[in-house]
N, C-alpha and C positions, 0 to 999 in steps of 0.2 A: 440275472436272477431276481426273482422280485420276492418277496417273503413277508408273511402274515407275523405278530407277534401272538403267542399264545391265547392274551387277553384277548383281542382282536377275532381270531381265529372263532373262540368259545364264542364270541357276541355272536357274531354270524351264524354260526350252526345254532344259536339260541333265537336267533328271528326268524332264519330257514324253517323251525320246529313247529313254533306261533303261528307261521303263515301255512303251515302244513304243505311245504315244498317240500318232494323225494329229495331222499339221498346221493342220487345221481348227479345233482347240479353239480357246476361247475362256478367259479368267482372268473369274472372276464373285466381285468383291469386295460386302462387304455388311456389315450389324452383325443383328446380335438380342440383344434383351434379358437380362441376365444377366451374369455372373462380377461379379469382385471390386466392380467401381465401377460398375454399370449398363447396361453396354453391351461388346458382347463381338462383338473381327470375327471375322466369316466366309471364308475362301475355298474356292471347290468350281471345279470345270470343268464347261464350258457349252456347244453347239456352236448351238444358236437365241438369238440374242435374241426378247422380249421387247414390247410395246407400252408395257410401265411402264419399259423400260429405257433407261439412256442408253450410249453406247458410245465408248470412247477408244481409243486406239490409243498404246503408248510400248515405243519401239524395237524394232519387229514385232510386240508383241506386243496381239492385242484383248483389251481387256477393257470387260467389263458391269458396270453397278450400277445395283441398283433406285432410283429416285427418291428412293423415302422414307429409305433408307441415304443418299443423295446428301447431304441437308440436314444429316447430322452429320458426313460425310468428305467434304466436296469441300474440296479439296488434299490428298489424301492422298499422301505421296509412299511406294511400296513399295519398301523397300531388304530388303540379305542381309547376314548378319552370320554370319563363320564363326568367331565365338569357341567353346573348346569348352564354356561355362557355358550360353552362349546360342546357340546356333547354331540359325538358319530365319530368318523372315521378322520384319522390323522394322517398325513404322507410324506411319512419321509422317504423324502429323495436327493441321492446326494449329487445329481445331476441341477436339479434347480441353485439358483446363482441368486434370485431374489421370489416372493411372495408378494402377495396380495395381502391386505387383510383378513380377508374370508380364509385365508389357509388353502384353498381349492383351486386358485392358479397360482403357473408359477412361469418364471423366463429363465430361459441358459444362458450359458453364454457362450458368446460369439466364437470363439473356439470348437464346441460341442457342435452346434450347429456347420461350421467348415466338416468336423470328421464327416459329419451325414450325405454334404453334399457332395462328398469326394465321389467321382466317379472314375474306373479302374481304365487304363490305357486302350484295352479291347473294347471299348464300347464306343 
């Protein structure tokens, strides 16, 4: 599951409003390879899902994430932080084992990463 915090939630629908994007959007959270510690999230907007995707919903708002993102951020919880050093989006994940300074990568550990690579006897 991945889940918006309310303040978070409201920011988003308050930029969507600004940039005069429909209602229809979707929030499409994700990682790819890279930055500081190996892995680095993504957010973009999305109005289809997907057959690889799974779909949540927190406090109005849908959001996507592909599978394979899923197995390193499920619990991600997506909060908003208006400090002015740091101000956008926070991630907590309770998958990540260490950060970056930037906050926006992070690395598992080596454990997590075995469940992913397990592969089932019939294959």
């Amino acid at each position: 599951m991945i889940e918006l915090t309310e303040k978070s939630a409201n920011k988003l629908r308050e930029v969507l409003s600004e940039q005069g994007v429909t209602e229809d959007v979707l929030l499409r959270v994700g990682i790819k390879a890279g930055g500081c510690s190996g892995f680095t999230y993504v957010l973009d907007l999305d109005s289809k899902p997907t057959k690889f995707d799974k779909f949540f919903e927190s406090f109005g708002v849908g959001i996507l994430c592909d599978k394979k993102s899923l197995l390193y951020i499920k619990g991600l919880i997506l909060d908003w932080n208006d400090d002015l050093m740091n101000r956008g989006f926070v991630f907590n994940n309770p998958k990540a084992k260490s950060s970056c300074g930037c906050k926006t990568s992070f690395m598992i550990d080596k454990d997590d990463k075995q469940e992913q690579d397990f592969k089932p006897s019939w294959m």
